[in-house]
C-alpha positions as MATLAB code, in Angstrom:
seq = 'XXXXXXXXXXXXXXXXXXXXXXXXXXXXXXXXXXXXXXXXXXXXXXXXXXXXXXXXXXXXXXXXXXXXXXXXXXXXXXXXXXXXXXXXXXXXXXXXXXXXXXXXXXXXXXXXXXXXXXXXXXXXXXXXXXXXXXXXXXXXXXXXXXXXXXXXXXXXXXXXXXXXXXXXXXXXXXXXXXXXXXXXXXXXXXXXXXXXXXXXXXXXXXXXXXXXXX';
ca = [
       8.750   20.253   -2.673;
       6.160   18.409   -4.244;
       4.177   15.203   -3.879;
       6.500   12.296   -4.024;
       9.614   13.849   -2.095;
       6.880   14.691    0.576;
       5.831   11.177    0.921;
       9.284    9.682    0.562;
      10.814   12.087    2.931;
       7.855   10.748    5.922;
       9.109    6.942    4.568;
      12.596    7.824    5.797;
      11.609    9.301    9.071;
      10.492    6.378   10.556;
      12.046    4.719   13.513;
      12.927    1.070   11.957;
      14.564    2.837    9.401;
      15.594    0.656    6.187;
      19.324    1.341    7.175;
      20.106    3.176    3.809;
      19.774    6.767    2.766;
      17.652    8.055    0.716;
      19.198   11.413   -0.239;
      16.237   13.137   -2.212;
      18.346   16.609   -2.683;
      20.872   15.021   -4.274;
      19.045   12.452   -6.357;
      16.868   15.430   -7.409;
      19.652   18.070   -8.560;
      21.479   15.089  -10.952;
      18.574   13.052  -12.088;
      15.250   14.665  -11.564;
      14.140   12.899   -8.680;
      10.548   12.495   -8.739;
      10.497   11.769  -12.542;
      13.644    8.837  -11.414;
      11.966    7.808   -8.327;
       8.811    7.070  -10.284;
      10.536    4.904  -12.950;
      11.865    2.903  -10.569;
       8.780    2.501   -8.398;
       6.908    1.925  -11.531;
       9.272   -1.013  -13.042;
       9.215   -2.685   -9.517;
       5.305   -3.074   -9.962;
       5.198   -4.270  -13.246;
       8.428   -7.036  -12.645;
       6.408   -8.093   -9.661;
       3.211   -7.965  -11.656;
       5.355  -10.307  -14.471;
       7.673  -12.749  -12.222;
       7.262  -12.501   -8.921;
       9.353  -11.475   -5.942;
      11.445  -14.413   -6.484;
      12.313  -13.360  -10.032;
      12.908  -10.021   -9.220;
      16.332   -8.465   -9.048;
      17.590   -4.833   -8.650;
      19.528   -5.151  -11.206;
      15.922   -5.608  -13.415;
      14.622   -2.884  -11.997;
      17.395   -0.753  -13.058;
      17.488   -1.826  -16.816;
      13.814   -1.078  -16.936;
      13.913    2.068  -15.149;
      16.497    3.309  -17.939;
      19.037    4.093  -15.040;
      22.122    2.622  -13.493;
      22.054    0.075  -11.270;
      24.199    2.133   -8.765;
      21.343    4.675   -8.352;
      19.254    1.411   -6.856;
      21.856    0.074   -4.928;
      22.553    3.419   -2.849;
      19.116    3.672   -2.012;
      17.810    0.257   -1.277;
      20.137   -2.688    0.348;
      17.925   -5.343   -0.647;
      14.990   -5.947   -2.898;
      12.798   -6.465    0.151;
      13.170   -2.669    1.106;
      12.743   -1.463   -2.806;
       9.325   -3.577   -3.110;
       8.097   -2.625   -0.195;
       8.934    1.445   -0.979;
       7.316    0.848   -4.487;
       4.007   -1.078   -2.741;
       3.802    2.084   -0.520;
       4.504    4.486   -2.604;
       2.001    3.042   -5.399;
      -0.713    2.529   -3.005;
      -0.395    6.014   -1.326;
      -1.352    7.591   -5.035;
      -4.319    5.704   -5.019;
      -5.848    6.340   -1.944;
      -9.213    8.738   -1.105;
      -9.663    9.439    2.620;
     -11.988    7.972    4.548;
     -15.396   10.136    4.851;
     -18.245    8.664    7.428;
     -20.114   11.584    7.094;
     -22.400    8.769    5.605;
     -20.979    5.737    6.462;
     -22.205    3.532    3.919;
     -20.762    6.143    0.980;
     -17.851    6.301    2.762;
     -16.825    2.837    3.331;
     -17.995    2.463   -0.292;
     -16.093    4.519   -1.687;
     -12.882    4.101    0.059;
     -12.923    0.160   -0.683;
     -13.846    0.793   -4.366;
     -10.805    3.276   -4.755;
      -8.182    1.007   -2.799;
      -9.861   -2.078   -5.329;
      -9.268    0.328   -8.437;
      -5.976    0.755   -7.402;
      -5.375   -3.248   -7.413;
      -6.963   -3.974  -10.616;
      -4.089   -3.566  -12.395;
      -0.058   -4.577  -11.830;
      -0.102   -3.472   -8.836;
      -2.787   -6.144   -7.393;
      -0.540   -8.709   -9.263;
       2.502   -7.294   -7.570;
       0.951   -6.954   -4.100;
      -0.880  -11.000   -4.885;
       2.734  -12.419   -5.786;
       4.335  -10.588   -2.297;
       1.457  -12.225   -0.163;
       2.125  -15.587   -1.652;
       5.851  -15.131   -0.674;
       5.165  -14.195    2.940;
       5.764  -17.711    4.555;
       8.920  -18.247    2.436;
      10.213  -14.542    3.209;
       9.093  -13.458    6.747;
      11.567  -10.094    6.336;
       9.244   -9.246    3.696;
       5.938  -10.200    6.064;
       6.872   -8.351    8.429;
       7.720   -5.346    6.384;
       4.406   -5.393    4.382;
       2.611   -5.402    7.595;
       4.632   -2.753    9.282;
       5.085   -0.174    6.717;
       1.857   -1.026    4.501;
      -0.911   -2.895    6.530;
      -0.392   -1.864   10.066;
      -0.824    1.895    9.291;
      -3.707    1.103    7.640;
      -5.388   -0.680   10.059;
      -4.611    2.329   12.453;
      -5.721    4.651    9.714;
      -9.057    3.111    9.939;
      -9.802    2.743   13.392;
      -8.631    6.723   13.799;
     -11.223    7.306   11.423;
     -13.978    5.314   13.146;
     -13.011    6.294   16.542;
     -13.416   10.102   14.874;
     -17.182    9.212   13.275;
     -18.616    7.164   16.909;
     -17.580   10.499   18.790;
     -19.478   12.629   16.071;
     -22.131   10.499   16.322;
     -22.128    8.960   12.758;
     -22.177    5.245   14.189;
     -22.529    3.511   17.563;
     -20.750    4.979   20.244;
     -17.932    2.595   22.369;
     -14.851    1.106   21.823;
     -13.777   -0.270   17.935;
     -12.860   -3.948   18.320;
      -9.844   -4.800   16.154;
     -11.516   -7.100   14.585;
     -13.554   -4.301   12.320;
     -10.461   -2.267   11.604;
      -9.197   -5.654    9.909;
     -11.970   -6.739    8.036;
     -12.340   -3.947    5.135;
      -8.288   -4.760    4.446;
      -8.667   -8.745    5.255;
     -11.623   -8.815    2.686;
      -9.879   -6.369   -0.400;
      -6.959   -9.117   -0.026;
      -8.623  -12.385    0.072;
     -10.074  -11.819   -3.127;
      -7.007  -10.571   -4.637;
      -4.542  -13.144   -3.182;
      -7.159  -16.120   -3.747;
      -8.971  -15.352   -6.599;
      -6.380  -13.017   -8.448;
      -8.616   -9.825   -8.693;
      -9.682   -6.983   -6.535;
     -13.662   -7.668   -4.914;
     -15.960   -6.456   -8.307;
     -18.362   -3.183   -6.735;
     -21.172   -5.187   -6.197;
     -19.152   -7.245   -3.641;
     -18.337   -4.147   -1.867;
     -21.539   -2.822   -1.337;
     -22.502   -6.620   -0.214;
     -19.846   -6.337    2.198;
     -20.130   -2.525    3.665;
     -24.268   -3.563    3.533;
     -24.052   -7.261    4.940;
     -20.775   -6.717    7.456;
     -19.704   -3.577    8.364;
     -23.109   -1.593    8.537;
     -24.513   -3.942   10.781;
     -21.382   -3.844   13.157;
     -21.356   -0.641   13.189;
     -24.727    0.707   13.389;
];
């Protein structure tokens, strides 16, 4: 079992589940499924990255994917739970862990690899579903659940780890700290329509979150 089953098969066991199955096994024996699942995820990003959520269909993604429409519609009821798989799913492949073995290189480096990762479709796709939150709170509330939320948590795991080892001040993280490396990748992208450049980041790690944390 390989990379994107694994991560598909964690999506499906989570408690709020999307109410739809994603039967892997099956989609795997009759149409390859990591080599389908891909195509899909892939034409989601780059509709999104061309028209929007509002212009996107399933039907769209189907035609582009070079499959039938039926293979969409058993897996995902509604376009909010197919963007929000594809966001996932596409973000996942881009991410490095977080190392604060040196904190500055770390925090560096993770920022520049999640901004790499939006420089493309994918920070047009992920732009055009922020702008759509207050018209579709479903698909608020699903970004920040399934996307920005574990994030967040992923981060403040990982600082909690480094102030026990020693590698910045010890005490509790205020919430406020985990946010800002995620708040500050999408401000740029959903206000000025690109990723922060890597002089920006090192601004930020060296101006904001060195000082907060040291």
């Amino acid at each position: 079992m390989n990379g994107i089953v694994l991560y598909m098969a964690r999506l499906t066991k989570e408690p709020r589940e999307r109410n739809r199955s994603l039967d892997l096994g099956e989609c795997a024996s009759r149409r390859r499924g990591d080599d389908l699942l891909a195509a899909i995820f892939q034409a989601t990003i780059s509709i999104l990255a061309e028209v929007g959520f509002t212009g996107l269909s399933l039907e769209a993604v189907a035609h582009r994917a070079q499959t039938g429409k039926a293979s969409i519609y058993r897996r995902w009821h509604t376009k909010v739970d197919l963007v929000i798989d594809a966001l996932a799913y596409e973000i996942h492949k881009c991410e490095v862990p977080l190392d604060l073995s040196d904190p500055r290189t770390g925090l560096i480096t993770k920022l520049n690899s999640m901004c790499d990762a939006f420089a493309g479709d994918l920070g047009k796709a992920m732009a055009g579903c922020i702008s759509e939150f207050q018209r579709q709170p479903k698909l608020q509330q699903a970004a920040e659940e399934q996307i920005i939320n574990p994030r967040k948590e992923q981060m403040k795991r990982s600082l909690e780890e480094a102030a026990l080892a020693g590698q910045i001040k010890a005490g509790d993280i205020h919430p406020m700290v985990t946010d800002l490396p995620i708040a500050f990748a999408m401000h740029s992208i959903t206000f000025e329509g690109r990723p922060p450049t890597r002089d920006e980041i090192e601004n930020f790690v060296d101006s904001v979150m060195l000082p907060l944390l040291k």
